[in-house]
C-alpha positions as CSV (number, residue, x, y, z in Angstrom):
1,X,151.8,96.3,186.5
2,X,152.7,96.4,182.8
3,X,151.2,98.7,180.3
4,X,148.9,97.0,177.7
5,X,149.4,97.9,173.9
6,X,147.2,96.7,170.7
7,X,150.0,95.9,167.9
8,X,147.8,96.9,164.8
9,X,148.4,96.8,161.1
10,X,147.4,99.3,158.3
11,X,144.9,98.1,155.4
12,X,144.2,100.1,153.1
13,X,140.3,99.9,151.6
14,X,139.0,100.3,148.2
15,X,137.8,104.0,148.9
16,X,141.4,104.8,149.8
17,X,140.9,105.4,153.8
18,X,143.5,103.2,155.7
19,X,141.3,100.6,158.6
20,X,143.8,99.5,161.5
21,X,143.2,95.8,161.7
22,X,144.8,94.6,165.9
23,X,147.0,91.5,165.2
24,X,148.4,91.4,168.3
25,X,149.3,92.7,171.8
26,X,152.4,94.1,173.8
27,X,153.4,94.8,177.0
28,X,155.3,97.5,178.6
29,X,157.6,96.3,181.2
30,X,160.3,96.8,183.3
31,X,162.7,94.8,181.2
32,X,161.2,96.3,177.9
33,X,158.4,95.8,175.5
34,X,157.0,92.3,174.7
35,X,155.1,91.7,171.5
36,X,152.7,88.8,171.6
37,X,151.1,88.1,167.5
38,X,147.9,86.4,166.8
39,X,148.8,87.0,163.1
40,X,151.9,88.7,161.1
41,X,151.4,91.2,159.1
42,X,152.1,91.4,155.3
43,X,154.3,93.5,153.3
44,X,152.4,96.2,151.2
45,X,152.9,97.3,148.0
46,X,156.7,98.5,148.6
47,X,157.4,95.7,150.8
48,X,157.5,97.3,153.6
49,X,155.6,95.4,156.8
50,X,154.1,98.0,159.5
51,X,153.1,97.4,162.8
52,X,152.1,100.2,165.4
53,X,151.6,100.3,169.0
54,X,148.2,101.9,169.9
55,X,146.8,102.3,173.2
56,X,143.8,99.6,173.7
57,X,140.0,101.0,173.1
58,X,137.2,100.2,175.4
59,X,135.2,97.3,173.9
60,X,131.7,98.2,174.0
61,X,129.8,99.2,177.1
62,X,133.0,101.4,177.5
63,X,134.3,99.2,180.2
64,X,137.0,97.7,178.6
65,X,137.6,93.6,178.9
66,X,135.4,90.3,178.2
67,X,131.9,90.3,178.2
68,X,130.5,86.9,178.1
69,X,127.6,86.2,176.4
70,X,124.1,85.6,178.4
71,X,123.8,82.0,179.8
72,X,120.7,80.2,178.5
73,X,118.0,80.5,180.5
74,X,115.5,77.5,179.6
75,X,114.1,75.2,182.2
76,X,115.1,71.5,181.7
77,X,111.7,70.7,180.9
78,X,111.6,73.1,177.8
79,X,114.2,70.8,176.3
80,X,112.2,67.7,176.7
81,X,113.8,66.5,180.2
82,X,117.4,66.5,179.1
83,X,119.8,68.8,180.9
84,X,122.3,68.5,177.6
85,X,120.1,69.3,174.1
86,X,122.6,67.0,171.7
């Protein structure tokens, strides 16, 4: 199994502190490392464009991966008989 990666970005905020904004993902492989973008980073003030490999964080719960959010749970009679509210 491949190892996961976040490909992050530096930003730099108005108090001076740098925030690591994820703009993509990469994978470790057998054949070498993957990079998959959501977005592409820009060059700073030297134009210079960063990108760093980090290891992923848990989301939260700590458990890592998707948590979906909690299904409506209304009867069809508390939307006036309709199974579909539009």
């Amino acid at each position: 199994m491949a190892e996961r990666l976040d490909i992050c970005t530096p930003r730099a905020s108005r108090d001076g502190k740098t925030y690591w904004t994820k703009i993509g993902t990469a994978w470790k492989g057998d054949k070498g490392i993957q990079l998959v973008f959501d977005a592409l980073p820009i060059p700073d003030g030297e134009g210079r464009v960063v990108a760093n490999l980090f290891e992923p964080k848990p989301r939260d719960g700590g458990q890592g991966g998707f948590t979906p959010a909690p299904r409506n749970t209304r009867q069809d009679d508390d939307l006036g008989g309709d199974s579909i509210p539009f």
